[in-house]
MARKOL-641463 format. One record per residue: residue number from 1; residue in three letters; chain; x, y, z of N, C-alpha, C in turn. Coordinates in Angstrom, 1 decimal, decimal comma, always signed. Example, Ala and Ser with C-alpha at 12.3 -4.5 7.8 and 13.67 -1.06 7.14 Angstrom:
# residues 2
- i	aa	ch	n_xx	n_yy	n_zz	ca_xx	ca_yy	ca_zz	c_xx	c_yy	c_zz
- 1	ala	A	+13,2	-5,7	+7,8	+12,3	-4,5	+7,8	+13,2	-3,3	+7,8
- 2	ser	A	+12,8	-2,2	+7,1	+13,7	-1,1	+7,1	+12,9	+0,0	+7,9
***
This chain:
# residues 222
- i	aa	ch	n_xx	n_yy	n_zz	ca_xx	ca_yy	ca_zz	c_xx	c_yy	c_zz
- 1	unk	A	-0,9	-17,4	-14,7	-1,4	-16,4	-13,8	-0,9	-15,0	-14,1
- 2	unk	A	-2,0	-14,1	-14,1	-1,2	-13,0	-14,4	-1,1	-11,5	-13,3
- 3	unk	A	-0,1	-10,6	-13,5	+0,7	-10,4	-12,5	-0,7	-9,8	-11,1
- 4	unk	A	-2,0	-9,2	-12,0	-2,5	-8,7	-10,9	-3,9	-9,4	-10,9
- 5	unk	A	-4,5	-9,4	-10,0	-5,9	-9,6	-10,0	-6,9	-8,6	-9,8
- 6	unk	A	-7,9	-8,3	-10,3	-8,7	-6,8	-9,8	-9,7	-7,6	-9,1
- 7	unk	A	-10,6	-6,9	-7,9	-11,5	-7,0	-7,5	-12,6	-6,1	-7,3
- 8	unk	A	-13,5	-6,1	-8,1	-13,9	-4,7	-8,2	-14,7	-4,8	-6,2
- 9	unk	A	-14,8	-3,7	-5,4	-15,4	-3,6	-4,4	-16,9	-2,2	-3,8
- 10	unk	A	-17,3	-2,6	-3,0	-18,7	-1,5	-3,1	-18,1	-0,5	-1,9
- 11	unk	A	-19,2	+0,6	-1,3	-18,9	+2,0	-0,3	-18,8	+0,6	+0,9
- 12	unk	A	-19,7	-0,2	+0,7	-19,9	-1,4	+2,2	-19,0	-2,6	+2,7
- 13	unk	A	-17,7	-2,1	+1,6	-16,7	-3,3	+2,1	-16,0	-3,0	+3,4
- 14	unk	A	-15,7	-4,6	+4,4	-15,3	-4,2	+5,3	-14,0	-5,3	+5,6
- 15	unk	A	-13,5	-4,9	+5,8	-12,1	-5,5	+7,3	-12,2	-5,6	+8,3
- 16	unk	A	-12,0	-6,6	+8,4	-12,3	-7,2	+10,3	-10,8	-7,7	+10,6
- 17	unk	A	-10,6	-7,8	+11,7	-9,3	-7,9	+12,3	-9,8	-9,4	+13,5
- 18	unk	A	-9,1	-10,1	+13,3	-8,9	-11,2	+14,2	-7,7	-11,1	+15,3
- 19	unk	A	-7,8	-12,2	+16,7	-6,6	-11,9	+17,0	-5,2	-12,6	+16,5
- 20	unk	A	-4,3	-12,0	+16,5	-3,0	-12,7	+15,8	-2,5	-14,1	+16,7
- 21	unk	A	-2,6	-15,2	+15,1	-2,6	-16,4	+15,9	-1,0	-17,1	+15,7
- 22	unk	A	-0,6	-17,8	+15,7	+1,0	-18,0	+16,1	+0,7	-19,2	+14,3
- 23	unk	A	+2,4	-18,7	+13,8	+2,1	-18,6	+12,4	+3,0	-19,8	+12,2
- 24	unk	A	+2,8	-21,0	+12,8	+3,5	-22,7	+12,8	+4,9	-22,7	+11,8
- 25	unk	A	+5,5	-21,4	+12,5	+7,0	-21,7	+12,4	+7,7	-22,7	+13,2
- 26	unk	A	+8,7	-23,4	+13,3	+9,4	-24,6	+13,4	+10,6	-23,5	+14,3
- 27	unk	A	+11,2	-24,1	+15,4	+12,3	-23,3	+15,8	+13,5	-23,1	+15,0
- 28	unk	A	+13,5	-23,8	+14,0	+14,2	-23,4	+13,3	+14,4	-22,7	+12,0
- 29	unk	A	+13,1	-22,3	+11,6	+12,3	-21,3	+10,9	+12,5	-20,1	+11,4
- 30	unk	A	+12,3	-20,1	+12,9	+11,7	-19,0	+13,4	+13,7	-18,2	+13,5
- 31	unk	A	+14,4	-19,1	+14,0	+15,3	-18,6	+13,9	+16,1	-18,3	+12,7
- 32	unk	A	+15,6	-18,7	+11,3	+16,1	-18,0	+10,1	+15,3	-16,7	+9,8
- 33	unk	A	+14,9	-16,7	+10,5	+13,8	-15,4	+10,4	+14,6	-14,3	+11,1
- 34	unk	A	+14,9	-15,0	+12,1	+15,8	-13,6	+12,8	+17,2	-13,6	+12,2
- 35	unk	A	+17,5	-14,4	+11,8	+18,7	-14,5	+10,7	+18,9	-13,4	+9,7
- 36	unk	A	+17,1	-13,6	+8,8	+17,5	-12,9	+7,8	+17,2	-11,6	+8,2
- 37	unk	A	+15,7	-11,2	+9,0	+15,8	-9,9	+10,0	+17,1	-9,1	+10,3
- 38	unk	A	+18,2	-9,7	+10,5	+19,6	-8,8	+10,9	+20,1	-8,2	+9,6
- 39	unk	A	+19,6	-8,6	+8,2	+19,8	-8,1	+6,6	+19,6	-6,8	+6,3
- 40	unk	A	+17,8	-6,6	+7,3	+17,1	-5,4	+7,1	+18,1	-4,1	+7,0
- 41	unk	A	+17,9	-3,3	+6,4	+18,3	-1,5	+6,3	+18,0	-1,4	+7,7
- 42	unk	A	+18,8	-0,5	+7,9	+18,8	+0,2	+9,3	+17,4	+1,3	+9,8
- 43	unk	A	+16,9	+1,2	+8,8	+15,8	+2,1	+8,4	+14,5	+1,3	+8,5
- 44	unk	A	+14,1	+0,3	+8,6	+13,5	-0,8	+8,2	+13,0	-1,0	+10,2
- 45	unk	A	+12,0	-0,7	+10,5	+11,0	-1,0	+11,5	+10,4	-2,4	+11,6
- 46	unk	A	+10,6	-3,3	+12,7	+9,5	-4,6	+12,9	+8,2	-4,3	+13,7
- 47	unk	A	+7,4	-3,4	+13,0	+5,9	-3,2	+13,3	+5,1	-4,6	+13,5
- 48	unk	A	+3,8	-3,9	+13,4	+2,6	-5,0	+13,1	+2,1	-4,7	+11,6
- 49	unk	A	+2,3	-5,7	+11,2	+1,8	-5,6	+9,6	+0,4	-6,5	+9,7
- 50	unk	A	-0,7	-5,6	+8,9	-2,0	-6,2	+8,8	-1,2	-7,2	+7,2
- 51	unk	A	-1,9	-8,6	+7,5	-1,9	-9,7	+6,7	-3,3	-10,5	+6,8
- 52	unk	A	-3,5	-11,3	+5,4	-4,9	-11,3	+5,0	-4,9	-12,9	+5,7
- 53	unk	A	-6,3	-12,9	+6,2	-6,3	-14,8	+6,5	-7,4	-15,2	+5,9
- 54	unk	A	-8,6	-14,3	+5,5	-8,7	-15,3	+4,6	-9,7	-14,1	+3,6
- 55	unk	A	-10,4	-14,0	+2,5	-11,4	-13,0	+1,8	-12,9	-13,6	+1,3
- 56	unk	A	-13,3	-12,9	+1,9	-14,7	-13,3	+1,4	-15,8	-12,6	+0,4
- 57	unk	A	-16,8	-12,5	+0,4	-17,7	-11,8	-0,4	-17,6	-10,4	+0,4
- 58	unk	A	-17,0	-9,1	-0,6	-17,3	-8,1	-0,1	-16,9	-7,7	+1,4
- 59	unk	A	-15,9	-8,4	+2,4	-15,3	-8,6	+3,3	-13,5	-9,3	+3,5
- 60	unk	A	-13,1	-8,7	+4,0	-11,7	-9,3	+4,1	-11,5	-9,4	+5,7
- 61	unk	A	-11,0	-10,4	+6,2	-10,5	-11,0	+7,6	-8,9	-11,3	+7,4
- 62	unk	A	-8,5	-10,4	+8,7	-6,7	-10,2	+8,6	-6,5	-10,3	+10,7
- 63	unk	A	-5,3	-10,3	+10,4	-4,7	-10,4	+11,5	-3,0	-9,7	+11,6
- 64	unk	A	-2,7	-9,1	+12,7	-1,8	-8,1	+12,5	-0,7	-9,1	+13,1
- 65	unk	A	+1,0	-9,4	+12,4	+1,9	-10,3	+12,7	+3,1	-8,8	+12,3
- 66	unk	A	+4,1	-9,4	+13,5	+5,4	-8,8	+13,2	+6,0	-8,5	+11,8
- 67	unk	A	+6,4	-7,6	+10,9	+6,7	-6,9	+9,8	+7,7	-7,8	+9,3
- 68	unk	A	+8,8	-8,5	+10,5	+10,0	-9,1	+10,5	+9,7	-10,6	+9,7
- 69	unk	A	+8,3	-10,9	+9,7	+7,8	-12,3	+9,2	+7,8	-12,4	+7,5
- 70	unk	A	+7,4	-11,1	+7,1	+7,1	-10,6	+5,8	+8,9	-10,7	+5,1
- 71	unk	A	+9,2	-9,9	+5,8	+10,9	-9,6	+5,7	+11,5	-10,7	+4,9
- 72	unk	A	+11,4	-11,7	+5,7	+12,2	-12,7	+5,7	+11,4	-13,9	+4,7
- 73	unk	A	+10,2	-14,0	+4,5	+9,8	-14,5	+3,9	+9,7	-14,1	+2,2
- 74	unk	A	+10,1	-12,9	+2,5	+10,6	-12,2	+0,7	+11,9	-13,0	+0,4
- 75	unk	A	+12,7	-13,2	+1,2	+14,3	-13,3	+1,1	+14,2	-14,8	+0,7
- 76	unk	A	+13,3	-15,6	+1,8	+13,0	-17,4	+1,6	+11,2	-17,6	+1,7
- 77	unk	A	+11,2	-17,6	+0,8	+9,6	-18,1	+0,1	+9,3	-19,2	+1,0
- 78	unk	A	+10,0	-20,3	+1,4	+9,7	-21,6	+2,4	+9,5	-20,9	+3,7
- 79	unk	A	+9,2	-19,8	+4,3	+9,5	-19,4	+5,2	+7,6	-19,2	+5,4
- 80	unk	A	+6,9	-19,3	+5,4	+5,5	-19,1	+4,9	+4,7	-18,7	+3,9
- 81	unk	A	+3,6	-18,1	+3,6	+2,8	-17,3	+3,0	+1,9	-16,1	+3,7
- 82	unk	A	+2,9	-15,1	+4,1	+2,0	-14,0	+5,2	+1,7	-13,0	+3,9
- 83	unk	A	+0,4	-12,6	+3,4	+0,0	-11,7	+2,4	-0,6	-10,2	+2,9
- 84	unk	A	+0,5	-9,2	+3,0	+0,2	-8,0	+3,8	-1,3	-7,6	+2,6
- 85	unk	A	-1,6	-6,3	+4,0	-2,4	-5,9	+2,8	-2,6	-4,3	+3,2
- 86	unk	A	-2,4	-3,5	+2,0	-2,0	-2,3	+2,1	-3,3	-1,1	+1,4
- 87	unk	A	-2,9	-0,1	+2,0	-4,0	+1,0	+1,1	-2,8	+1,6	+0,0
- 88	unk	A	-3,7	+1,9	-1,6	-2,9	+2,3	-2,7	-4,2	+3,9	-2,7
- 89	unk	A	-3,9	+5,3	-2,8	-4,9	+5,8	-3,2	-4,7	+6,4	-4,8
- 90	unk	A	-5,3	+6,8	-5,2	-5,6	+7,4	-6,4	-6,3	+8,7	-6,4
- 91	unk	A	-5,0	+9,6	-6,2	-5,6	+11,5	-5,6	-6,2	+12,0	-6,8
- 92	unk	A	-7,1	+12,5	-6,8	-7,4	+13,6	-7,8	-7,8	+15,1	-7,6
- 93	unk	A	-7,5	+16,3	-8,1	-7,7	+17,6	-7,6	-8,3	+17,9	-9,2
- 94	unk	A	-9,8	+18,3	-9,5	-10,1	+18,7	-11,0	-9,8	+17,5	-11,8
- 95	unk	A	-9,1	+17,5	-13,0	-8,7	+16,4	-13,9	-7,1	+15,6	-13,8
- 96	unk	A	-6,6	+16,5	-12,4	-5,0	+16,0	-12,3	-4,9	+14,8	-11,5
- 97	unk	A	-3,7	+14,1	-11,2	-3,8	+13,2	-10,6	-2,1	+13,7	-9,7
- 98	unk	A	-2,4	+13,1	-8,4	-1,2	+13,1	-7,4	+0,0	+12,3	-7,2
- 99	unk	A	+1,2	+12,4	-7,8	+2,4	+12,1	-7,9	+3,4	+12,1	-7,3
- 100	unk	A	+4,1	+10,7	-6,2	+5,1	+10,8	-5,7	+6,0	+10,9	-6,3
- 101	unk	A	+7,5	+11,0	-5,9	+8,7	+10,5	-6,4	+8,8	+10,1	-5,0
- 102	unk	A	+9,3	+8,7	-4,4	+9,5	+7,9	-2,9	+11,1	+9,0	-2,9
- 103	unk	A	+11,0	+8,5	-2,1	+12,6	+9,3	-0,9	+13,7	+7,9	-1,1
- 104	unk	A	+14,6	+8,2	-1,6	+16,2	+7,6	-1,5	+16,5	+6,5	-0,1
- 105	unk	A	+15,6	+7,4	+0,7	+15,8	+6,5	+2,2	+14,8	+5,4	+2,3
- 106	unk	A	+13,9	+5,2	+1,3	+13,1	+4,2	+1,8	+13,4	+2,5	+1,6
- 107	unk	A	+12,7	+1,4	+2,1	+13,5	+0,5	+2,0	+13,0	+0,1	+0,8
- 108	unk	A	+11,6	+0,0	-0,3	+11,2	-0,1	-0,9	+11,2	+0,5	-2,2
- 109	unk	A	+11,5	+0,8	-3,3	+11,5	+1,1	-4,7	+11,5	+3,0	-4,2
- 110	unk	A	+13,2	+2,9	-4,0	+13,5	+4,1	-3,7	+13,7	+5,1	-4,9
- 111	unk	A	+13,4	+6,6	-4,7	+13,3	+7,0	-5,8	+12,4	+7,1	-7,4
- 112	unk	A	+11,4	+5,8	-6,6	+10,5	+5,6	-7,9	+9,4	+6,8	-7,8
- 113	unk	A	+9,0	+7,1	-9,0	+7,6	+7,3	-9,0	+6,4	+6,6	-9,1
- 114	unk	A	+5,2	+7,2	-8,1	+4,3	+6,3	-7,8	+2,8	+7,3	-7,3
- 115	unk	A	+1,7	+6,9	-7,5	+0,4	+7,6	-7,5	+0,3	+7,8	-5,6
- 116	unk	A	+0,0	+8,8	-5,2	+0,1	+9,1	-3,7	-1,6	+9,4	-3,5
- 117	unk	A	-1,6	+8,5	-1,9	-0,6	+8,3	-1,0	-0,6	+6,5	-1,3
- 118	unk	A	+0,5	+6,1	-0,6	+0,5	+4,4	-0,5	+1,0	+4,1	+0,9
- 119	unk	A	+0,7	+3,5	+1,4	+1,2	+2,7	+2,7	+0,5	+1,5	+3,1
- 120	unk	A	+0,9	+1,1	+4,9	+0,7	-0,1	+5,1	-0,6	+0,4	+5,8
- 121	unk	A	-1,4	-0,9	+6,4	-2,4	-0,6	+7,6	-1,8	-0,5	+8,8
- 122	unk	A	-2,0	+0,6	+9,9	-1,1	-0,1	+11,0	-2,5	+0,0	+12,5
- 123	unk	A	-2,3	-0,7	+13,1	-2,7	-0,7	+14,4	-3,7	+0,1	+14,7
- 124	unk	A	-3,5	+1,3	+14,7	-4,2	+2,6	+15,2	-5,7	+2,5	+14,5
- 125	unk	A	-5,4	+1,6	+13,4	-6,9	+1,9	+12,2	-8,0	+1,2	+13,0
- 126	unk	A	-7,5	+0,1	+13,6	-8,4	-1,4	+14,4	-9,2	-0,5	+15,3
- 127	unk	A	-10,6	-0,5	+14,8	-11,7	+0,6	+15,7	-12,6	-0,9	+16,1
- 128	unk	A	-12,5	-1,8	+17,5	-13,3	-2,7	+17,8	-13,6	-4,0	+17,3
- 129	unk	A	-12,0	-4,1	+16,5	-12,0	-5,3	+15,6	-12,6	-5,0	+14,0
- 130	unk	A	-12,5	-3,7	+13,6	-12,5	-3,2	+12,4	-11,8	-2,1	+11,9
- 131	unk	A	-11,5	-2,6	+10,4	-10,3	-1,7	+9,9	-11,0	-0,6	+9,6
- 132	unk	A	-10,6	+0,5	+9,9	-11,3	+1,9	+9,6	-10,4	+2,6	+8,2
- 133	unk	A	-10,5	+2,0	+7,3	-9,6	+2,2	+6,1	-9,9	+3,7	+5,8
- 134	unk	A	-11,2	+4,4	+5,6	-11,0	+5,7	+5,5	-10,4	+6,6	+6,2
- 135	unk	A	-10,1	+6,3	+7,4	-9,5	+7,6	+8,6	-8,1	+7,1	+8,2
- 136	unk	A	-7,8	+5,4	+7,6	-6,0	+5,5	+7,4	-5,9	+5,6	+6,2
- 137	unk	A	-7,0	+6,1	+5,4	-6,1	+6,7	+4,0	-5,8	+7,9	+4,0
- 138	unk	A	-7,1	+8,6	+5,2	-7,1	+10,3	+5,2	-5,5	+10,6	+5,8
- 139	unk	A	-5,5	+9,8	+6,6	-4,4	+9,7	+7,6	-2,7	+9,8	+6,8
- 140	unk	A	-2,9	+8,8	+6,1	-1,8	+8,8	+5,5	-1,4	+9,7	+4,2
- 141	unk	A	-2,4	+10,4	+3,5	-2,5	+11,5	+2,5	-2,3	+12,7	+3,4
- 142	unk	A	-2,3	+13,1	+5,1	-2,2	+14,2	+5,5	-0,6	+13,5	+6,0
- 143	unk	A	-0,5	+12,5	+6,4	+1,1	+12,5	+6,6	+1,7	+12,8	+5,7
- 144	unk	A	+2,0	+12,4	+4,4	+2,6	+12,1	+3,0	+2,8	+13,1	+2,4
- 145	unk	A	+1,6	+13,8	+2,3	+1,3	+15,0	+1,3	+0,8	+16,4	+2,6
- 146	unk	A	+0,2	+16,5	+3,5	-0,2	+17,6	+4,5	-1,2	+17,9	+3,6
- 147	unk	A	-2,2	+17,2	+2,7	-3,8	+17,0	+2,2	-4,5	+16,7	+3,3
- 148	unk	A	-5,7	+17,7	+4,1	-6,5	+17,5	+4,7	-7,9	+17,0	+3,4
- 149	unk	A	-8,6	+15,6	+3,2	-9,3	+15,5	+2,6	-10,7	+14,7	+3,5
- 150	unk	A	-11,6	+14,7	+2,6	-13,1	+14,2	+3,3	-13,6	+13,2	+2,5
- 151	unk	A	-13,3	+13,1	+1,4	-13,9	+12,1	-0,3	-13,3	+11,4	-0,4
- 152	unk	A	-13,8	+10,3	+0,0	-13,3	+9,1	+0,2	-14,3	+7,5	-0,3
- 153	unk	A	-13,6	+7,1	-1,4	-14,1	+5,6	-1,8	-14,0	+4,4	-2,0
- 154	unk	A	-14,0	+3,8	-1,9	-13,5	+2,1	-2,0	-13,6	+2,2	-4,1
- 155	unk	A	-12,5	+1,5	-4,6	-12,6	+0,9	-6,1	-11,9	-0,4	-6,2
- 156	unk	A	-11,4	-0,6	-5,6	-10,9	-2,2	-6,0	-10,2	-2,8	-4,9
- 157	unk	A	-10,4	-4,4	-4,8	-8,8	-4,8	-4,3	-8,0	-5,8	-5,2
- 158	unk	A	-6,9	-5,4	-5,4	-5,7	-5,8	-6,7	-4,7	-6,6	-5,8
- 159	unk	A	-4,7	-8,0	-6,5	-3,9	-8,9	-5,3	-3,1	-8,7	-6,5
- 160	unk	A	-1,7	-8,4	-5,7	-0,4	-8,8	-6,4	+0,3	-9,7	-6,3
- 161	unk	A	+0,2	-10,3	-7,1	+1,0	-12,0	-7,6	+2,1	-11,9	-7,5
- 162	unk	A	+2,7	-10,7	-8,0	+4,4	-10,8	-7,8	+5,2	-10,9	-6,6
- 163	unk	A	+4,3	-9,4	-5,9	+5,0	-9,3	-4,3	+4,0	-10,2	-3,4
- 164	unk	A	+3,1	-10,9	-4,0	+2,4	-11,2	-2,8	+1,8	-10,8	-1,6
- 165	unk	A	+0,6	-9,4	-2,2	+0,4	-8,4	-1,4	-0,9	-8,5	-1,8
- 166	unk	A	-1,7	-7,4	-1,0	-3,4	-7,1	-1,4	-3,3	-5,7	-0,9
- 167	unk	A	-3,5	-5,1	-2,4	-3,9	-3,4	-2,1	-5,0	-3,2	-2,3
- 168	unk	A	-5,3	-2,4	-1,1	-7,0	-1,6	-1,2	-6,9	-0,4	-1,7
- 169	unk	A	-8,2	-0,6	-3,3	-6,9	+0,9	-3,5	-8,5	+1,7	-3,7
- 170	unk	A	-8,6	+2,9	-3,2	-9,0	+4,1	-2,9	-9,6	+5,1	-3,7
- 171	unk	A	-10,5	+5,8	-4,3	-10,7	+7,3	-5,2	-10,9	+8,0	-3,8
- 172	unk	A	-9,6	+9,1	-4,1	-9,6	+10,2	-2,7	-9,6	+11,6	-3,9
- 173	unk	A	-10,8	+12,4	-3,6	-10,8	+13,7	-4,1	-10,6	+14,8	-3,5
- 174	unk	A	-10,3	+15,6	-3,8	-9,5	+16,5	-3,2	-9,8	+18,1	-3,8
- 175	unk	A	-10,5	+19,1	-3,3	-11,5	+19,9	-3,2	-10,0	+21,6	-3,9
- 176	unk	A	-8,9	+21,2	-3,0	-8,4	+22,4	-3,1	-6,8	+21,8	-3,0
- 177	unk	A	-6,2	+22,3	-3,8	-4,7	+22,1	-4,1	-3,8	+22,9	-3,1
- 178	unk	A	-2,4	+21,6	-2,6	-2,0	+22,8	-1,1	-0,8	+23,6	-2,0
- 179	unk	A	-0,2	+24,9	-1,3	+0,6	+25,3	-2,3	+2,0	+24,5	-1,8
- 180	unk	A	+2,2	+24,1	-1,2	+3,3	+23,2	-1,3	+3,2	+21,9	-0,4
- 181	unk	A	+4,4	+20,8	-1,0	+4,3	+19,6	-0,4	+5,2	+19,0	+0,9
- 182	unk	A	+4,8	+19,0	+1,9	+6,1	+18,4	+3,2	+7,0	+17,3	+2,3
- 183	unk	A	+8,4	+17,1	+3,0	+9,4	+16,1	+2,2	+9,7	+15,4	+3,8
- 184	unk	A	+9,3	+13,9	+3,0	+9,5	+12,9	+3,9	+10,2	+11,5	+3,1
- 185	unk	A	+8,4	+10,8	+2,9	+8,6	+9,2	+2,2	+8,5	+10,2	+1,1
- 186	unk	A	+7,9	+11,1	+0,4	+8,2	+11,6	-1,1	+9,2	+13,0	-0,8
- 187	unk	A	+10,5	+12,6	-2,1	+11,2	+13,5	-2,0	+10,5	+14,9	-3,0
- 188	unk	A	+9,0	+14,7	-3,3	+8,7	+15,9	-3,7	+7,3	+15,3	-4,6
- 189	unk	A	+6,0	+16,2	-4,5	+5,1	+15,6	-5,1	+4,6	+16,7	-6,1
- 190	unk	A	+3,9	+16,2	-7,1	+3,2	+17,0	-8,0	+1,8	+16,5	-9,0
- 191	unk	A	+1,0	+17,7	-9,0	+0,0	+17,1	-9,8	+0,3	+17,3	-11,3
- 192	unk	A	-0,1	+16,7	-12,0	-0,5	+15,9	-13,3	-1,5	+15,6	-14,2
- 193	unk	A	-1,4	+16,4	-15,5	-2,6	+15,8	-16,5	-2,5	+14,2	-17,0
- 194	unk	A	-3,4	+13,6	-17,2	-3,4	+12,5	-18,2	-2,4	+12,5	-18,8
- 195	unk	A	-1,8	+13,5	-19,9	-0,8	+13,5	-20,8	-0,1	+13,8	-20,0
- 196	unk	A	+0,0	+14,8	-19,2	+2,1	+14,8	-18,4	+2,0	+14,0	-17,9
- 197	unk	A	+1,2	+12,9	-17,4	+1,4	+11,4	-16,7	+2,1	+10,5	-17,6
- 198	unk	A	+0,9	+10,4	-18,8	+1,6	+9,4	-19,7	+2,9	+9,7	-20,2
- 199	unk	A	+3,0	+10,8	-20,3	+4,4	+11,1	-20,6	+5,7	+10,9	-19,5
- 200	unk	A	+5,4	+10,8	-18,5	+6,1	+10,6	-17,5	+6,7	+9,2	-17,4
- 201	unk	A	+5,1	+8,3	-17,3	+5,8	+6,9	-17,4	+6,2	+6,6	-18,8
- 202	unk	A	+6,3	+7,5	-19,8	+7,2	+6,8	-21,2	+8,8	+7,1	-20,8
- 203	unk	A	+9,0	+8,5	-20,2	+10,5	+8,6	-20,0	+10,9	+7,9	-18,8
- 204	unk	A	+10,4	+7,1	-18,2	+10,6	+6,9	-16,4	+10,3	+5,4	-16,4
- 205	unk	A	+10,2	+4,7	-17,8	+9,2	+3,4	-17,1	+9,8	+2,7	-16,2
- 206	unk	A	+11,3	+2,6	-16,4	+11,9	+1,7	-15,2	+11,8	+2,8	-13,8
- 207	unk	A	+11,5	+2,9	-13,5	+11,3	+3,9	-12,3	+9,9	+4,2	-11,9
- 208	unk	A	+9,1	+3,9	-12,5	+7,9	+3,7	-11,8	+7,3	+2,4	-11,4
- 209	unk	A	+6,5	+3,0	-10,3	+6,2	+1,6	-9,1	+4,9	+1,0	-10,2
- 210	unk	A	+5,9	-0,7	-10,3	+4,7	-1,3	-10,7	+2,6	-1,6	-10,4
- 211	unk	A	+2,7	-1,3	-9,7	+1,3	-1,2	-9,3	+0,6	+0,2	-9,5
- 212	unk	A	+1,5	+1,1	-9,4	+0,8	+2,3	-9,8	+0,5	+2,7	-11,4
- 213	unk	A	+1,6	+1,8	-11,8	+1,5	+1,7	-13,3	+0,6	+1,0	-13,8
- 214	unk	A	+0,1	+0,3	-13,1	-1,4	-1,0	-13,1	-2,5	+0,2	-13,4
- 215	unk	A	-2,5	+0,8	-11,9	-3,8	+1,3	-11,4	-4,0	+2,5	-12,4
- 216	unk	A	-3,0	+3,4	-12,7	-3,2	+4,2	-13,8	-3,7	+3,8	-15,5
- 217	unk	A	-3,8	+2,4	-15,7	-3,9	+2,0	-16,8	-5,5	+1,7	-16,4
- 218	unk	A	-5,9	+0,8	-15,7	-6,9	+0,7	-14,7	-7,9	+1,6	-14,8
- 219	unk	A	-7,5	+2,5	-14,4	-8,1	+4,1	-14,1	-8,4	+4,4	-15,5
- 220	unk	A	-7,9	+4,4	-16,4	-8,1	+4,9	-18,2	-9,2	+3,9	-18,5
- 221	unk	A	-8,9	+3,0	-18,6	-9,9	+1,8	-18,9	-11,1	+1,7	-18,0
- 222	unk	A	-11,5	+2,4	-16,9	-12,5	+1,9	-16,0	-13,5	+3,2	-16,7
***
């Protein structure tokens, strides 16, 4: 099996949201859970993480469970199979492309560089039992970056085999370049030709986020 899977997707894919159903942990499961939960960084939130239940043709059906389930089931694989599922975008301004470096404080592949914006789905997106993936990509490219954008597309979903995730990942265009970037989850962003990219991941490979290293290869070849 290999590490990713592509899915190519159309403008009419949708997410639907179910209600969250109780995930046949054993009491004693549930209490290794809170076990390994006390591990977490101090930084590290037990949200509602959207996780996939099941994918269909051109539709995906998820249900939103405690962040802490995910957590702990990285640490003990026997602990279930909850498969988050996240937005990856792919910014473009003209022919550049949008470049994080993550923040030192995150709990995740700190420090790496990675294609912005990336995050999780959270709650707020659920518009009547559907995921409104464009308002949380817009959403998360004006948190991340303070990019107010309108161009917005669906191109793939890329199930990752390694972490056992599902990214929705995005073509977000972007009309006008801001003159600077807020510092938060990125300790500083920048745009990028093709060549300062590829050049980037040749001095950086260990430091760039594997999936964005995917989707950029992806992106050349598509």
């Amino acid at each position: 099996m290999s590490d990713y899977e592509v899915i190519p997707i159309s403008a009419d894919f949708q997410i639907d949201v179910i209600p969250s159903s109780h995930l046949s942990l054993t009491k004693s499961q549930e209490k290794r859970v809170d076990e390994l939960w006390k591990q977490a960084p101090g930084t590290a939130f037990n949200g509602q993480c959207f996780t996939k239940v099941r994918l269909e043709k051109n539709r995906l059906v998820g249900q939103f469970v405690p962040y802490k389930y995910y957590f702990a089931q990285r640490l003990d694989p026997s602990l279930g199979a909850i498969q988050p599922v996240a937005i990856s975008g792919i910014t473009t301004c003209g022919s550049d492309i949008l470049v994080g470096q993550r923040s030192d404080s995150v709990t995740a592949y700190p420090g790496y560089f990675e294609l912005a914006p990336s995050g999780s789905i959270d709650p707020s997106s659920n518009k009547n039992g559907h995921i409104d993936y464009v308002m949380a990509a817009a959403k998360e490219l004006e948190e991340e970056t303070g990019i107010r954008t309108s161009s917005i597309t669906p191109l793939w979903l890329v199930i990752d085999n390694r972490e056992n995730t599902i990214e929705l990942c995005l073509k977000i265009t972007v009309n006008k370049k801001p003159a600077s970037f807020p510092i938060g989850e990125y300790s500083h962003c920048q745009w990028m030709s093709s060549a300062e990219l590829k050049k980037l991941i040749m001095n950086n490979s260990n430091r760039f986020v594997p999936l964005s290293r995917f989707l950029i290869e992806l992106k050349v070849e598509s």
